[in-house]
N, C-alpha and C positions, 0 to 999 in steps of 0.2 A: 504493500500500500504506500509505502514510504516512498517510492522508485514515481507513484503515478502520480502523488501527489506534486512531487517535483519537477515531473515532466509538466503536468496542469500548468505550473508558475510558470514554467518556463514561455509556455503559448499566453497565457496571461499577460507578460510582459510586451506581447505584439500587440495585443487588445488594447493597449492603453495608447499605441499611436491613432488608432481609429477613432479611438474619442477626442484626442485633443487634436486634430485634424478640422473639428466640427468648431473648435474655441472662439471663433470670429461672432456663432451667429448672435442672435438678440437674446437666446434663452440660454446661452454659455452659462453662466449663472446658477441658473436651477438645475442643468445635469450635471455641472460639478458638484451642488448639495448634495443630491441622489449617489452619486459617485461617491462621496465622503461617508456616506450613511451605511450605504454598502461595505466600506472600506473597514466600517465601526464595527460589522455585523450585524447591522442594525435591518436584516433583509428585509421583514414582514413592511416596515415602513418605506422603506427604498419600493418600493414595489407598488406602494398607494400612490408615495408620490409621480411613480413614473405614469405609472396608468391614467393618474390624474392632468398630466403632461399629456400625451397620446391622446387622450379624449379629443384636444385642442390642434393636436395636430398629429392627426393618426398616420404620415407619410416620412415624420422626422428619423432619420436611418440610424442617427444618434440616439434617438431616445428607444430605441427597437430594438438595437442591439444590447446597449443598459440594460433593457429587460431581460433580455435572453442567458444575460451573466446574471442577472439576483436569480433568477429562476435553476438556472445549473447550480448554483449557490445555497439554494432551497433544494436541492437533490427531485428536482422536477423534470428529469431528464428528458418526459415525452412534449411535454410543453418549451422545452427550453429548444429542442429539434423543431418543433414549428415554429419558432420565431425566428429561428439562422434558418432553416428552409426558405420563409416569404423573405427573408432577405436577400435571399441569396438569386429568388424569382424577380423581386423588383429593383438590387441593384446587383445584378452579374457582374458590372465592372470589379466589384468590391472582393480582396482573395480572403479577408480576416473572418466571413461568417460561414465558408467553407471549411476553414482554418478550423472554427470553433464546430463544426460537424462534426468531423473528425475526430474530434477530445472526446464528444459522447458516443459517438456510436463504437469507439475504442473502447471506452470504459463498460459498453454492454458487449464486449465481444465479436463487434463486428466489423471486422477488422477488413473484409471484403467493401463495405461502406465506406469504412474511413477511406480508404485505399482512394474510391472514386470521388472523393470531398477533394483529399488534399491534391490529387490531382488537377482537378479546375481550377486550385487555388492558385497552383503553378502555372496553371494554362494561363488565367486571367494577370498573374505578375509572376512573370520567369526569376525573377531578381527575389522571390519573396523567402530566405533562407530558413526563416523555421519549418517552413513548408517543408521544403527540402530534406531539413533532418526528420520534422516527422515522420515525412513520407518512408526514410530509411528505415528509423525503429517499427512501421507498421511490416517491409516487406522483412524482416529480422522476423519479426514474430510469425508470419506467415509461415517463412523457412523453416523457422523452428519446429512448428506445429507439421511439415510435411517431412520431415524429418525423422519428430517422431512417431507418424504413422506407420515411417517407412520401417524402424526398426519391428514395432510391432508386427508388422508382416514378416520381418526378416531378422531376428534376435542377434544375430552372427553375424551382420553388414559390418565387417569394419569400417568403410569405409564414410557410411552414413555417419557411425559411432564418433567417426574422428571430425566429420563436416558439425553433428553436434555440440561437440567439445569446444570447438574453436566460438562457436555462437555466443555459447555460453563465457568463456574466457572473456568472448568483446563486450558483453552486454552487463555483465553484473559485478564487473570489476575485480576481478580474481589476478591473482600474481599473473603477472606477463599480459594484461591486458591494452591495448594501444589507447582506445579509445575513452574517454572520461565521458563523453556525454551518450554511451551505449550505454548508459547504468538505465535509459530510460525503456527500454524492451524488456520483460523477460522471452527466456528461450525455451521452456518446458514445463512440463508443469509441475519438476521441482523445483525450480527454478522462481523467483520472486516474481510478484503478481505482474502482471504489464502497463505499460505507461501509455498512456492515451497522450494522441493531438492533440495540441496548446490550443484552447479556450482564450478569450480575452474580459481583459475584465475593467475593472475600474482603473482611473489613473493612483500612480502611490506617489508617496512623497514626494521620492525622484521623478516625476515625472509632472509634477506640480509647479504651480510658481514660475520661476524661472524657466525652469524646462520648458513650459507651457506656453511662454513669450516667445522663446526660438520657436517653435512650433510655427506660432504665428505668424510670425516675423518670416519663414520660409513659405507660407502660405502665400503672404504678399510677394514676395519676388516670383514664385510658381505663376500667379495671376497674370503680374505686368510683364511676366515670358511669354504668356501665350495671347495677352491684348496685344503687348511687339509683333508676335508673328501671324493674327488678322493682319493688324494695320499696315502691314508690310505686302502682306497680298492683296490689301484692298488699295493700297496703294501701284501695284504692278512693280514692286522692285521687287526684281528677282534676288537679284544678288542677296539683298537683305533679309526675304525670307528664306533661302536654303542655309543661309548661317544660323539659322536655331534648328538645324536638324543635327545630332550629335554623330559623332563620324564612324560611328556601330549603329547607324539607324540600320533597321533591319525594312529593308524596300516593302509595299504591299504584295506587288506581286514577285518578288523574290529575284527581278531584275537587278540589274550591274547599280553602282551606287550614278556611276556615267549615264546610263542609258535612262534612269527613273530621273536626272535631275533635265534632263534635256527633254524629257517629257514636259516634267514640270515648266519647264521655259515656253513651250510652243502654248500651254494650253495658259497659262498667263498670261501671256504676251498676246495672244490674239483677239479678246475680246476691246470692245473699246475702254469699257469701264468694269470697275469689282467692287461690288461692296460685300466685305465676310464680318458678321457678327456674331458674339458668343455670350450664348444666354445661361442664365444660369447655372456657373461651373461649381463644380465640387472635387475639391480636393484630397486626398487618402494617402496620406505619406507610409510606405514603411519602413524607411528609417531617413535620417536629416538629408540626405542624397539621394532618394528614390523617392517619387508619388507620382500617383497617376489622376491626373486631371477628365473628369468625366463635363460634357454641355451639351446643350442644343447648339446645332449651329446652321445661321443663315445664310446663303449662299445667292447673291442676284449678280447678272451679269447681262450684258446687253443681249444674248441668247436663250439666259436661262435663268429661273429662278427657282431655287428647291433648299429646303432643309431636313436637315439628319442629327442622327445624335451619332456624336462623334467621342474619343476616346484617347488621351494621349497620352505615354506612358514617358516620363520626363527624368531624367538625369544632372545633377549639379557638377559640369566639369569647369574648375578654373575658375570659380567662382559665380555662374553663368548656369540659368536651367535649360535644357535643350531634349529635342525630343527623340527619343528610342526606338519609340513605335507609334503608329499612328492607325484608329481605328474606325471606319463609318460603321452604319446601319441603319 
């Protein structure tokens, strides 16, 4: 138990970027009382006041997600899975409530679930590394578990015997073990209990206050990155909008970095006028150098007029946010 709970902190400690992400809006305020109350233990009331919150604005992703930590928190584990499921339906961009699937459907065994949680998580932000290790301590336990089938069919496999051993070495910290953060898997089932996908949860101390202003303060530079690279294509300079594309953009359609940018030139350059506008962005940092900026975005052009919700997955190099990937729909 000791092994799961420390994996839990560990995704926890993701979950606190998701909320101070949101720190700008007008109700800042009241999800960090909620988030404090939470932090106290204080669940039963964290939970009137959120509901109470929701009532007023049943759409806030902030206050949905808050819910879905007091409720894992309350060992409500089927209610806390619907509340990261509709979030996960009405913001996909978002990889933290996949993240936090993951932690429970680990903690009930089901470990084929998590599997395809943390996966989207990674789908929706490649860059997302608790994902990553998650995803590693789930395919560990997997192993393990096929493993020991394997021996039950076959008592005398050495060789399973010996693929078992070495699991176990990695995962639960035994002499000659490489890894420290396999303590989060077990490998059998003598082996200690298993560690479920990182949950997030409220912000802690570090993660308050000051922390809370960087936060912000990176939110504002994210914004006036991506208001720079409209105005720069509603403007028609070229030049100036492909300098916020960072030099690992990964192209849409998997074309040369030459051959996407000389696209880009012909289909800006030809119209007589551009106007791009970005309506309501939303910000999800997961850590001070990654976030991925979610908007509507308006699109008129002397041929064409259309809007999309569009998705950009942003990088701080050199001081400078720039964009990695870029997504319509």
């Amino acid at each position: 138990m000791d092994k799961l709970n420390r994996f839990c902190r560990r995704a926890t400690l993701c979950g606190s970027a998701l909320l101070l992400c949101f720190s700008l809006s007008a109700s800042a305020d009241e999800i960090q009382d909620i988030s404090k109350l939470l932090k106290q233990g204080q669940q039963a009331k964290a939970l009137e006041r959120v509901d109470a919150y929701l009532a007023s604005k049943p759409k806030d992703a902030q206050a949905r997600f808050l819910k879905g930590l007091i409720l894992t928190e309350q060992n409500k584990t089927a209610d806390a899975i619907r509340v990261f499921t509709e979030l996960t339906e009405d913001y996909p961009e978002l990889p933290e409530p996949y993240n936090n699937l993951a932690v429970l459907y680990a903690s009930q065994n089901q470990y084929e679930k998590a599997r395809v949680a943390l996966e989207m998580a990674i789908r929706t932000h490649p860059s997302y590394a608790t994902a990553h290790e998650n995803l590693g301590d789930i395919y560990a336990k997997l192993a393990s578990q096929a493993y020991d089938r394997a021996l039950q069919l076959d008592h005398n496999n050495t060789s399973t015997q010996t693929k078992l051993a070495m699991i176990k070495d990695l995962f639960t910290g035994t002499k000659g073990s490489k890894g420290s953060k396999a303590t989060h898997v077990a490998t059998s089932e003598t082996a200690p209990p298993p560690s479920a996908p990182t949950p997030a949860t409220a912000p802690t101390e570090a993660t308050s206050g000051t922390a809370g202003k960087t936060v912000a303060g990176n939110k504002d530079e994210v914004l006036k990155a991506v208001q720079g690279w409209a105005s720069a294509w509603s403007a028609k300079n070229v030049k100036d909008y492909l300098a916020f594309y960072a030099k690992d953009f990964k192209t849409p359609g998997g074309e040369s970095r030459s051959a996407w940018e000389a696209q880009r030139n012909t289909r800006i350059s030809k119209p007589a006028a551009i106007e791009v506008t970005v309506n309501a962005p939303n910000v999800v940092f997961t850590d001070e150098n990654h976030a991925t900026v979610s908007f509507k975005q308006s699109y008129r052009a002397s041929h064409l007029t259309e809007s999309s919700n569009k998705t950009l997955v942003m990088v701080k190099d050199a001081g400078n946010w720039l964009i990695q990937e870029e997504r319509s729909k």
